[in-house]
N, C-alpha and C positions, 0 to 999 in steps of 0.2 A: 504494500500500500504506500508505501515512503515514496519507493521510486517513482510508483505512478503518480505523486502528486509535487514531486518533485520535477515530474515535466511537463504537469502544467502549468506550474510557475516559471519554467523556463521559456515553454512555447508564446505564454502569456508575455513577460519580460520581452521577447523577441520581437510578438507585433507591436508592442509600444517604442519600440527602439526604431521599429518601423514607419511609428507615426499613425498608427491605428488606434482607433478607441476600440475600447477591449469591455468587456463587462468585468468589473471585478468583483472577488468576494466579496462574501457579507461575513460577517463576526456573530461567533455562539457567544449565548448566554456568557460560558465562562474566559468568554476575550479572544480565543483564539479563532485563529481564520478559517474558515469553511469552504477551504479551494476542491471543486470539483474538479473531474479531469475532462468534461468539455467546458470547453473553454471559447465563448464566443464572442465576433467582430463584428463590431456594429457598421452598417452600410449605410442602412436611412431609407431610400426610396426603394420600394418593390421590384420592379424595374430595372432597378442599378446593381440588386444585390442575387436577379436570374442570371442577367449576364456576366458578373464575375461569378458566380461559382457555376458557370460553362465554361468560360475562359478557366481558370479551375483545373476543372475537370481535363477540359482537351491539352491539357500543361502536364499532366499526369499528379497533380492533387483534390483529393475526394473529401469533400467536405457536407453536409448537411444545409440546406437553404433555409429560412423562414420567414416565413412574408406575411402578410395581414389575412385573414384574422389571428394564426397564431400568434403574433406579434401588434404593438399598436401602432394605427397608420405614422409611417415615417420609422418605426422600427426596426426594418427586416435589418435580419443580421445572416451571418455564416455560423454554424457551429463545427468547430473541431470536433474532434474525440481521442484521446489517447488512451495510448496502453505501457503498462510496466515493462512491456516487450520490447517497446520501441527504441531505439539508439540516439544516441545525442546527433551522429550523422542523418538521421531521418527526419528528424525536428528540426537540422540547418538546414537539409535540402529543401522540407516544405517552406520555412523561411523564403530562401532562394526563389522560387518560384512564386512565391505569394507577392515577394518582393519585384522580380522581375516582369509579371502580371499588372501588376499594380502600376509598377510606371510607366509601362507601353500606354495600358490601356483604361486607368484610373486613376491618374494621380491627383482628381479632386476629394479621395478619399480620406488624403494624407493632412492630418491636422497640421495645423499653421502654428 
């Protein structure tokens, strides 16, 4: 359980280094943090957030979509999902990709 939340803080850390907004945890009762291992990227418009996780997808990273009504309008986000299995090379590479994605073909995503 360590590791797998160990890389969602890391994958997390990585799109904010990236200039994404991220969802972050929420704190239990007793102060500590309640990091899940999805871990999701906020996009905003419905629209904006099919065609990056197409662009995505045909980049060779698989990510989860959510759009209204899951979400509220102006919402949609991407959600990751990791695992204890996964390598710290596999968390740069989706990095890489998200990152290379993002600047071709959305870099109004990038907070200012």
């Amino acid at each position: 359980m360590a590791r797998l939340l160990d890389n969602a803080r890391y994958l997390r850390r990585g799109f904010r280094e990236l200039g994404l907004r991220v969802v972050e945890p929420g704190v239990l009762p007793d102060g500590s943090e309640a990091t899940s291992p999805v871990v999701p990227v906020i996009v905003g418009e419905d629209w904006q957030a099919v065609l990056l996780w197409k662009a995505l997808f045909d980049a060779g990273l698989y990510t989860n979509v959510a759009i209204h009504p899951a979400v509220p309008p102006g919402g949609a986000l991407l959600r990751t999902s990791l695992m204890a299995t996964h390598e710290r090379e596999h968390l740069d590479r989706a990095l890489e990709i998200l990152d290379r994605v993002i600047a071709s073909d959305f870099p109004d995503l990038r907070q200012r």
